[in-house]
KELUM-692331 format. One record per residue (C-alpha): residue in one letter; x, y, z. Coordinates in steps of 0.25 Angstrom, whole numbers, plus 2048, in hexadecimal, padded with zeros to 3 digits. Example, Ala and Ser with C-alpha at 12.3 -4.5 7.8 and 13.67 -1.06 7.14 Angstrom:
BEGIN
a8317EE81F
s8377FC81D
This chain:
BEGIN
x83C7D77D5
x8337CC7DB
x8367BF7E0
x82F7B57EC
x8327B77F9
x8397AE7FD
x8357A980A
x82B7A0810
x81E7A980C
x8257AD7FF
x81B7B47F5
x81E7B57E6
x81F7C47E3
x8287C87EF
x8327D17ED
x8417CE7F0
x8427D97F8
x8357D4801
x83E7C7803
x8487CF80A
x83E7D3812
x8377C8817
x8467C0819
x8467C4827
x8377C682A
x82D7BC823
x8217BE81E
x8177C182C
x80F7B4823
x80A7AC82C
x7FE7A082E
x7F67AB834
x7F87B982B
x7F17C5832
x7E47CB829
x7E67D7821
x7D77DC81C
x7D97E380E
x7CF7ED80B
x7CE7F47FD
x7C8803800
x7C78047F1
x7C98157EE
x7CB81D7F9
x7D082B7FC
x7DC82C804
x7D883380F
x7CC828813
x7D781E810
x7E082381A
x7D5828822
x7D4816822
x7E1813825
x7E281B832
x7D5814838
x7DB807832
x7EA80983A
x7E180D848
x7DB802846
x7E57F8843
x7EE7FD84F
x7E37F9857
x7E17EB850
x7D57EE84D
x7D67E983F
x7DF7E1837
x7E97E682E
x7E37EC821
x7E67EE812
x7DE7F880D
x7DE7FA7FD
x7DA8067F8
x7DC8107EC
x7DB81F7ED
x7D782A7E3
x7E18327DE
x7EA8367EB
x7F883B7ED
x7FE8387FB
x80A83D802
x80F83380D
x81683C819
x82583D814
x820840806
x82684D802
x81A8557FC
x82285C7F1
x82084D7E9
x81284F7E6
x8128577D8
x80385C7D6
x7FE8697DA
x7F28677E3
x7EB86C7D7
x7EE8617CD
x7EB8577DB
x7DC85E7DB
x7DC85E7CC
x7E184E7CD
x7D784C7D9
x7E48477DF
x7E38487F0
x7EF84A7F7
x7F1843806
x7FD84580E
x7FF838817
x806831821
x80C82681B
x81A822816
x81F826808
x81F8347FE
x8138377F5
x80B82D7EE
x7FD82E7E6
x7F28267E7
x7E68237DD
x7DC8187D7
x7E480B7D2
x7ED80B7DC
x7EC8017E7
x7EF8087F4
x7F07FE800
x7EF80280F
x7F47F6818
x7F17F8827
x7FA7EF82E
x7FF7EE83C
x80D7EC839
x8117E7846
x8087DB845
x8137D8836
x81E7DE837
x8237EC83E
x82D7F1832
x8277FC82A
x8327FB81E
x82D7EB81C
x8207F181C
x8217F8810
x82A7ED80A
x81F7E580C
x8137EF805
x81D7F17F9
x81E7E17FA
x80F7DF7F8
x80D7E97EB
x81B7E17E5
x8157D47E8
x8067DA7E2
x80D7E07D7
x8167D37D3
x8077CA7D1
x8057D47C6
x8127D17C0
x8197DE7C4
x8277DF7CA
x8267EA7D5
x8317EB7DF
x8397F57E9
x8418007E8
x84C8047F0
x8498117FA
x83B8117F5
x82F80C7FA
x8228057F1
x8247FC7E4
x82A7FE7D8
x82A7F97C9
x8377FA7C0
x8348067B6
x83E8047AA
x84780F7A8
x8428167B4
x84380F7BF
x83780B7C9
x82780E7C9
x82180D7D6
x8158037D7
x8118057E5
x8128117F0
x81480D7FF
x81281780A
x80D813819
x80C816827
x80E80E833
x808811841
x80A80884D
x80E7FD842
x8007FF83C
x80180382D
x7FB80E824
x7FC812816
x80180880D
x8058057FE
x7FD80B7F0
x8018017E6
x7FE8087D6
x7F57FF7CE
x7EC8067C2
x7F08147CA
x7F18207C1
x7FF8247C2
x7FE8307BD
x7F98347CA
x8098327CE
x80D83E7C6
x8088477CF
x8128447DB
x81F83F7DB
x81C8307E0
x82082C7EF
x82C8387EC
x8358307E2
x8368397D5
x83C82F7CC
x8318257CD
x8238217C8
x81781A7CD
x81380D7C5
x8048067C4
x8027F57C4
x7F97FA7B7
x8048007B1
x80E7F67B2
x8067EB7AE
x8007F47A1
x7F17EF7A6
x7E67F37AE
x7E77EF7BC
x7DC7F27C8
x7DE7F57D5
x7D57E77D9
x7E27DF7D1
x7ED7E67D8
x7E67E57E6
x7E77D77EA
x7F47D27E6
x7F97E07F1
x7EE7D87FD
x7F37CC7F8
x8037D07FB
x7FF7D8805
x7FB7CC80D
x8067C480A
x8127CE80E
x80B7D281B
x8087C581E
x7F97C881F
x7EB7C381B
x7E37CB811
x7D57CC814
x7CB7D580C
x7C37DE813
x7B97E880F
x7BA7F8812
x7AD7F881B
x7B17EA823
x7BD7F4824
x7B780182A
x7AF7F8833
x7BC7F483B
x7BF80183C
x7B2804841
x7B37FB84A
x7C07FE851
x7BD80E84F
x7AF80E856
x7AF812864
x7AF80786F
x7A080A876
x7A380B886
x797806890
x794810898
């Protein structure tokens, strides 16, 4: 269930168990809150995406950008993070190429997931040492962004206990899950990040057995609220909570003003002779 959290920078939409949370370590809030760019890479295939992310965390250890939100959906992908067990992925690769489903094993945290249009999946690179060094608050705090976002559409998401992501009561069969979290750390530095469902086909879950738990399906924004929802709705309500859990200022940015940070800090320092 939701309530404020109750604190000096309480938010409606907080979720109880974030005010536990925050009892002993406020809210990093402050007169001067550090810039987070976001940038929305519209579709993109998984590989360029994670391809992004690793120029992005080299450049972020360096402190040659600000930390970054980037937004993004994928075509139809399935991912296996690396203690996923493969034997949850239940298509041949015959029905993936007949599905034109890709398949990516990766480095992040978390079992198998799938990935596809209408689904909002969001890459924060933070430098974590700069908020706050605790990797189980971390995720706390990405499942608090898509319970706070879910709440302005009038949805109750919540935790559930020994797993991570966000859940909505399913009567007579216990949970769906809303949103998927898997990420990865290097020197405090962050990767990978949340894929929050939102017009996604879900049918696209039959084909694995999601994040490993047998006993559980997927859930869509769309299909909670009977009504057609875009991806440009869901999106700013996650910046926006983003933001406010991290402590951070959103600030758009494009794609190219993107790659042209990167550009910079990637070309080669010319020495005189």
């Amino acid at each position: 269930m939701t309530s404020d959290w109750k604190n000096p920078n309480a938010v409606p939409g907080a979720s109880a168990e974030a005010e536990k949370l925050f009892a002993n370590h406020p809210s990093p809030v402050t007169s001067h809150r550090p810039s987070c760019d976001i940038v929305d890479l519209g579709l993109l295939g998984y590989a360029e995406a994670s391809a992004l992310q690793k120029r992005l965390v080299a450049a972020r250890k360096s402190q040659a950008i600000d930390d970054v939100l980037l937004f993004c959906q994928h075509p139809h992908t399935i991912t296996l993070g690396r203690n996923g067990k493969h034997e949850n992925l239940l298509a041949s690769d015959h029905v993936l190429q007949q599905k034109n489903v890709e398949f990516h094993s990766t480095d992040r945290g978390g079992d198998i997931t799938y990935h596809g249009p209408g689904q909002i999946v969001g890459y924060p690179i933070l430098n974590l040492a700069a908020i706050r060094r605790d990797v189980v608050w971390y995720v706390r705090m990405l499942e608090e962004t898509m319970i706070r976002a879910t709440a302005e559409f009038g949805v109750t998401a919540g935790r559930v206990a020994g797993k991570s992501g966000i859940w909505v009561p399913k009567a007579n069969t216990g949970e769906e899950k809303l949103g998927a979290i898997g990420v990865h750390l290097s020197r405090w530095v962050t990767s990978h990040g949340f894929a929050y469902n939102v017009s996604t086909d879900l049918r696209y879950f039959d084909l694995i057995v999601p994040c490993g738990i047998a006993d559980r399906k997927a859930a869509s924004l769309e299909k909670l609220l009977g009504r057609a929802v875009s991806v440009n709705e869901a999106a700013p309500p996650l910046a926006k909570h983003f933001g406010e859990v991290f402590g951070l200022t959103m600030k758009q940015a494009s794609y190219p003003e993107l790659l042209e940070q990167l550009q910079r800090f990637e070309q080669p320092v010319a020495v005189s002779a």
